[in-house]
N, C-alpha and C positions, 0 to 999 in steps of 0.2 A: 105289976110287971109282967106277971103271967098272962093274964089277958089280954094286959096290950100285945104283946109277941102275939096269943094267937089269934087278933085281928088279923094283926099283920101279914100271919100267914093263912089267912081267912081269904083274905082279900087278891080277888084273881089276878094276874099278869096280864094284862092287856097286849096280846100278839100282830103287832101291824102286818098291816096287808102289803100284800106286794106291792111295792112301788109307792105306798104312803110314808109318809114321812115319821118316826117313835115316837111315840109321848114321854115328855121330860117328866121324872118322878116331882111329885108333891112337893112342895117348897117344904111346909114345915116337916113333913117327915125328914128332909134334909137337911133340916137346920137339929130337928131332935139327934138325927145321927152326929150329925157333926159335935153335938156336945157333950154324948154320953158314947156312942158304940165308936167301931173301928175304925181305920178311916179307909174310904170307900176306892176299891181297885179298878180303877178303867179298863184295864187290859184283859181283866177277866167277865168284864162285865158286857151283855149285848147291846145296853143301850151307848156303852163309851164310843164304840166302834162306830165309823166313819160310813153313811149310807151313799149308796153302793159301795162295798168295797173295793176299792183301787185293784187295778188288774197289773200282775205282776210286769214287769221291765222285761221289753223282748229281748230273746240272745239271738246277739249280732252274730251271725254265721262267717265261715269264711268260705269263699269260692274261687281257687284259684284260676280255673278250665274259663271262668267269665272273663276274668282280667286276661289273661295269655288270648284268649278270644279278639278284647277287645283292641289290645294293642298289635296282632297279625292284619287289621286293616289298615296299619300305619298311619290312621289318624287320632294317635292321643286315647281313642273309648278305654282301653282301659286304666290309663293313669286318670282319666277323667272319673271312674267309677269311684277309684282309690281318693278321689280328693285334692289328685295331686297334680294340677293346674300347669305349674311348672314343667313338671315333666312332659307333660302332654302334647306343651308346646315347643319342648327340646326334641321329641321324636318326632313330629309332625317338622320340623326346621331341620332337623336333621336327614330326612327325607326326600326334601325337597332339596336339599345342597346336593344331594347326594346324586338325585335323578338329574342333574342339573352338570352335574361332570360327566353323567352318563352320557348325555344331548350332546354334551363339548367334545366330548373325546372318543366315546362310541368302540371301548377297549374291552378285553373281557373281563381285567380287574375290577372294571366301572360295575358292571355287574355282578360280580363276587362281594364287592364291598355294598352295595345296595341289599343282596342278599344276609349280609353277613350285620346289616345294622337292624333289617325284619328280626333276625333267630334272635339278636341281643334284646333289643327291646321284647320281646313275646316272652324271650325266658325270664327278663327282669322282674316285668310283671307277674308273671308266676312265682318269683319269690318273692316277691313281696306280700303278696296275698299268702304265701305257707306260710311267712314267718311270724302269722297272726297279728298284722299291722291293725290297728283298732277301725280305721276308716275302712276297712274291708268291705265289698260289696256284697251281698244279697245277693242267695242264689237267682232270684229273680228273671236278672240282668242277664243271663247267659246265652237265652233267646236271641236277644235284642246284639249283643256282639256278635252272634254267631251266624246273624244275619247281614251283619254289613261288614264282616270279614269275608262272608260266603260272596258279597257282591262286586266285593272289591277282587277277590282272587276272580270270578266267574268274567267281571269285562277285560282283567287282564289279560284270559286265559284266551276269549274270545278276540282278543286284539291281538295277539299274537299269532294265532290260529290264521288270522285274516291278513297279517303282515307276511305270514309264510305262505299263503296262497298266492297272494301279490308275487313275492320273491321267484316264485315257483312260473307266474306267467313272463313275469320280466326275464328269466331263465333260457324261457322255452325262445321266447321271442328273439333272444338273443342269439341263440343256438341257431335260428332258422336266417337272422342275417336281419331281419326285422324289425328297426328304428322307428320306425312308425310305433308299432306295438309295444315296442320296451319304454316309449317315454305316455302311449297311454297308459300303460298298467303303472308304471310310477307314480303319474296323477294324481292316483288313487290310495298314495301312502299321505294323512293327513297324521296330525300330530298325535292323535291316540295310540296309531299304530307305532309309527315311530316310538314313544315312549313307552309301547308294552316290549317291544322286541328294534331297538335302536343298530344292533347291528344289522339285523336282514333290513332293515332300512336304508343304512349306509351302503350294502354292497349291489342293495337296486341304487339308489343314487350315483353309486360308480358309476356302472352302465349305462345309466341314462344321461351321464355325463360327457362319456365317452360316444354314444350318440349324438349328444350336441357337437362334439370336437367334430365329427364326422359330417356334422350338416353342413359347417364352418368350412373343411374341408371339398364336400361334394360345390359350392357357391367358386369355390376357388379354381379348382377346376374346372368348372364351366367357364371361368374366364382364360385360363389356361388354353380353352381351344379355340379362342381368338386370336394365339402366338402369342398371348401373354406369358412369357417362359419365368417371370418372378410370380407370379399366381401358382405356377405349374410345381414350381421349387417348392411353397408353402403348403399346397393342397399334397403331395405327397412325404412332405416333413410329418406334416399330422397323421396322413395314414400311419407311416412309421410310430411313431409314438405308441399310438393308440395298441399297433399289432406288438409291443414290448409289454403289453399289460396281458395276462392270459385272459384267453376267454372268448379273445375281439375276431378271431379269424375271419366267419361268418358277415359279422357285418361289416368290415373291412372290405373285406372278395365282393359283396352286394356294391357298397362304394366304386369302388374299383370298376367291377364292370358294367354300371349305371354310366360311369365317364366312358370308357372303351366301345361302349353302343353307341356311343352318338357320331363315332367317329367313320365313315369322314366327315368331313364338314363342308357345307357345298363350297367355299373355296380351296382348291385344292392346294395351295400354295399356304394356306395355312395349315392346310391337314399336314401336309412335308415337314412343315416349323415346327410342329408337335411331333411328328412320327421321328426324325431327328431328333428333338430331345428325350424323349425313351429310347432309342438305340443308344444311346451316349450314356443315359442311367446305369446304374451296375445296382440293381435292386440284392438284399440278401436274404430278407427272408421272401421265402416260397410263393406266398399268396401274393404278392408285387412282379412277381415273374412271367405271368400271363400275359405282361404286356407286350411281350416278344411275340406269343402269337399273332397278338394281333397287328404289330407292327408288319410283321411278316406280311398278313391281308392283306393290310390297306398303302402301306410305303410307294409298292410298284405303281400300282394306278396313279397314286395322287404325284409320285414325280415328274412321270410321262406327262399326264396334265396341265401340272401347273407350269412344265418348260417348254410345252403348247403354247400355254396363255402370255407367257413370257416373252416366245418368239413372235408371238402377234402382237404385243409391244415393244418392240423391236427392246425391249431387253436382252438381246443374246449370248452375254456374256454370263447372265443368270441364268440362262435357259439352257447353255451349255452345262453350265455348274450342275443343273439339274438330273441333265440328261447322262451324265458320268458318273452322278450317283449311282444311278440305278444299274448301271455295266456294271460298277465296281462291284455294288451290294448283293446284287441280285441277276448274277450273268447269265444263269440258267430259266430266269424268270421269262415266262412268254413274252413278254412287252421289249425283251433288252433287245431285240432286233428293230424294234421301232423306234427304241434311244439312241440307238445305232447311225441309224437315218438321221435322226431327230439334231443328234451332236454331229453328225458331220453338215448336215444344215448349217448350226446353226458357226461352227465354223467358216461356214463359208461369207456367210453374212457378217460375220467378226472381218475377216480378211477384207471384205470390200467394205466395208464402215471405216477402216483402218486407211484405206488407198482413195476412197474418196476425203477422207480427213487432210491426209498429207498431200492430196492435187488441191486442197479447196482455196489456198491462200496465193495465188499464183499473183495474182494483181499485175498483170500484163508483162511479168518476168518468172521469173523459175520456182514452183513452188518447191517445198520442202522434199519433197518424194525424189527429187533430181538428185536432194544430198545424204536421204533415208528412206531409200526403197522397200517397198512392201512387194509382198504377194496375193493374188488374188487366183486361189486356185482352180476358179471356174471360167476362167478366164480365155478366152479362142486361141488356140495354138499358132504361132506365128507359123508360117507355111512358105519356104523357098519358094521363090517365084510369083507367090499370090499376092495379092494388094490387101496387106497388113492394115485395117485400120488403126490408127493408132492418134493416141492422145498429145498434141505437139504444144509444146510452150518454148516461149523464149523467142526475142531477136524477129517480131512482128514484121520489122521490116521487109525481111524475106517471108515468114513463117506465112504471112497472112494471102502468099499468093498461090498458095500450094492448094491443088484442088481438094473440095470440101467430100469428095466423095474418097479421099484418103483418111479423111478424120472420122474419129468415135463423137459421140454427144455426148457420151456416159461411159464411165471406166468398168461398167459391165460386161458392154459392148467391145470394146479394146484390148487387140492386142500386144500394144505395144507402146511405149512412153517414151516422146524423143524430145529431151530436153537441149536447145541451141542456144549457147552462149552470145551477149552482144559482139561486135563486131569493132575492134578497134583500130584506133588510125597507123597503129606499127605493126598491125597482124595482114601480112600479106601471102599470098600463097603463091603458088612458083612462075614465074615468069613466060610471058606468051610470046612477046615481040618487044624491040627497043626501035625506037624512031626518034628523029631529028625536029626537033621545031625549033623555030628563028620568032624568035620577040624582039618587033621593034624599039620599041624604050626598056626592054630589057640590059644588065650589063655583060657583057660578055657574049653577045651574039646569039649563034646556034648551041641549043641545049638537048641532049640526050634523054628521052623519056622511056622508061620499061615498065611496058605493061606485065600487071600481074594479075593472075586471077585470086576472087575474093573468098579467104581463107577463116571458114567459121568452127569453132570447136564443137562437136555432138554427141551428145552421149541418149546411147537406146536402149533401153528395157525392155524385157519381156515380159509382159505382165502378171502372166500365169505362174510365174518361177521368182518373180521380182530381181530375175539377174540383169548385170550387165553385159549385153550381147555388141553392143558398137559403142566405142571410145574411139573418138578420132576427130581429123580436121576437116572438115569439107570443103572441100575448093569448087567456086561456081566460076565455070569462063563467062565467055562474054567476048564485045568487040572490041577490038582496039587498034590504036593508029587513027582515029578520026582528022580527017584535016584540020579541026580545029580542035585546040582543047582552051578551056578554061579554068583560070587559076587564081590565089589569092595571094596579095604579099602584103606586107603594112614597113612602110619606107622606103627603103630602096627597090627597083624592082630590077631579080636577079632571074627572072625567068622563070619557068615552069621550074615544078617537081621534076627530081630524077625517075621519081616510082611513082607510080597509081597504078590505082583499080581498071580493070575491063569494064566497060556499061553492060552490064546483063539485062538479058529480058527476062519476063515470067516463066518463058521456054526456058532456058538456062539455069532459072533459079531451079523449077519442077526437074528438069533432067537430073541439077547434082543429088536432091535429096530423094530419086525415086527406088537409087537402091538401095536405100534403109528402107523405105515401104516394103520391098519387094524380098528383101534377105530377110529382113527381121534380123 
């Protein structure tokens, strides 16, 4: 027994080499133990133990500053580190709603509440990671969040940065009246900007809106100075509006006097249609008031003008209208001595359109002027004694013998309008002589005839004054008593007439009517 033990303890340990694999002990020495000695402890033993020994289980750290990292770039990184899937995609959704009322509504709550679902989700994650959640991330990670929270805050910061520059040209541009500029620098607001800083977005958008109103606006007024007066209505509705928003003055007044420059317009009877309707505006705010100057400018010239162009189309009734403006409006104004002229023209030309109107319808009898006399105030003064031309209608029979070097051609010409009633067979005028005639197959023998001279009614005008200067009868002598007369009966035959007419000559007829020529 002795000996064996101290083989056994004789007998060297065989030390493996690194990285070789132990020699399993002796079978029967294993089997001797097992039958007689104790029974054998692995746990104490070098060869029980497991080659290589197993490296102990790493400790999961906790990192909170990674998670809060990761969830400041509001994309989920640090619920994502956490494991936690769900969430990641509640805050990433909750985000996106959120910038999404921001775009709709563009308030500053929109923004407080976007700010206020970053602080929750960044703190959440930060407690979750204190509160020693087992999925905890590895400090690791904290790089790697703290790199795309940095890039996410860095392009907001820069698109904000670049949206207030914007804002700041749109600004300027606005201030100097500049629509052109305000709607290039708008241009330039693409949707990044917009969603890093949505309301300096919006309030360049106003402006540039209000610049389109304005272009809308300047289109309409250029129709406006055609006399289009419902352009003219519309194109300064919109001004107004625009100048009820603060801000607009500038480009308003640029509007405003981009139209006021064009004026006049080479016709001038349009520029009057426009210049009229701005004296008639009652503008209230300030910047709309300049239109008065320039009315003031341009009114006079373009009235005088166009009641020129008017009376060289024989419009005078316009052209008068025109030329009364401008006394009324403007009596101090250099030109109102030329309106002066210009309306008493064009009066006069009213007067004789009016006198030739009512001579026109005469058709070989009395035209209307014999029963609604005009005036014609340029008309030659009738002159005692002188040979009155004058205009003669009526009663051809006599009228037409009257020499022609008494008559006008033209009621220009003409002093005078002698209207002669026909001549009928019971208007006699007074008595010249009574004589005897005998008709043989007459009844009753010798018949008594009285001559009368022939009794015309006339009425004369003065044309200049359109008064009546002679109402009366005109009696033409003539011969009478001729040895013979002739006469008409149907039946019995009783003899001549008691009354008839004198035979007048052309001498007779001239003599009654030459002192109406000659009195006027």
């Amino acid at each position: 027994m002795n000996r064996e033990e101290t083989a056994m303890d004789a007998t060297p340990h065989a030390t493996p080499e690194p990285g070789s694999e132990p020699v399993p002990p002796d079978v029967g020495e294993h089997d001797a133990t097992s039958h007689g000695a104790a029974p054998h402890d692995a746990a104490s033993d070098d060869w029980g133990a497991p080659w290589p020994p197993p490296k102990p289980p790493r400790e999961r750290t906790y990192d909170p500053l990674a998670v809060a990292l990761g969830n400041a770039s509001l994309l989920g990184v640090g619920y994502l580190f956490l494991g936690r899937r769900l969430l990641a995609l509640a805050q990433v959704a909750g985000a996106v709603a959120l910038v999404a009322v921001l775009l709709g509504r563009a308030e500053p709550w929109c923004e407080f509440a976007v700010l206020g679902w970053w602080l929750l989700t960044t703190a959440h994650g930060w407690y979750l990671a204190r509160r020693g959640d087992p999925r905890t991330t590895a400090r690791g990670y904290r790089l790697v969040a703290a790199g795309l929270t940095l890039v996410v805050l860095l392009t907001v910061g820069l698109l904000r940065l670049d949206a207030a520059g914007i804002e700041d040209d749109v600004t300027r541009a606005r201030e100097r009246g500049d629509c052109a500029a305000v709607l290039a620098a708008q241009d330039q607001v693409g949707f990044g900007q917009r969603l890093a800083d949505v309301r300096a977005a919006e309030r360049g958008e106003a402006t540039a809106d209000a610049c389109r109103r304005l272009d809308t606006a300047r289109e309409d007024l250029t129709r406006g100075l055609t006399g289009d007066t419902d352009a003219l209505d519309s194109g300064f509705a919109t001004l107004t509006e625009v100048l009820e928003e603060a801000g607009h003055d500038a480009t308003v007044g640029t509007t405003l006097d981009t139209f006021l420059g064009r004026l006049p317009v080479s016709d001038a009877c349009r520029t009057a249609e426009v210049t009229d309707w701005l004296r008639e505006r009652k503008p209230r705010h300030h910047v709309l008031r300049r239109t008065a100057d320039t009315v003031r400018r341009v009114a006079p010239q373009a009235l005088v003008t166009c009641a020129d162009d008017l009376g060289g189309d024989s419009e005078w009734e316009h052209a008068r209208e025109r030329y009364r403006q401008l006394i009324d409006r403007y009596p101090d104004n250099a030109l109102s001595g030329q309106a002066r002229k210009g309306a008493h023209r064009a009066t006069l030309a009213i007067e004789l359109a009016t006198v030739r109107e009512r001579l026109g319808d005469a058709y070989g009898g009395q035209p209307a002027y014999c029963s609604e006399p005009a005036k014609y105030s340029a008309a030659p003064a009738a002159r005692e004694g002188a040979t009155n031309r004058a205009l003669i209608y009526g009663n051809d029979e006599y009228t037409d013998r009257l020499p022609k070097s008494w008559r006008a051609d033209d009621a220009a010409k003409a002093a005078l309008v002698v209207c002669v009633d026909e001549t009928e067979a019971d208007d006699k005028g007074s008595a010249v002589r009574t004589c005897p005639y005998e008709a043989k197959n007459a009844v009753g023998g010798v018949r008594q005839v009285t001559f009368h001279k022939i009794a015309i009614p006339v009425k004369v005008y003065a044309l200049r004054t359109g008064k009546l200067v002679v109402a009366r009868t005109l009696e033409i002598g003539g011969t009478s008593c001729p040895q013979r007369i002739e006469y008409e009966y149907y039946g019995i035959d009783s003899g001549p007439p008691s009354d008839v007419l004198v035979k007048e000559t052309t001498a007779d007829v001239r003599a009654a009517f030459e002192p109406l020529i000659r009195r006027g």
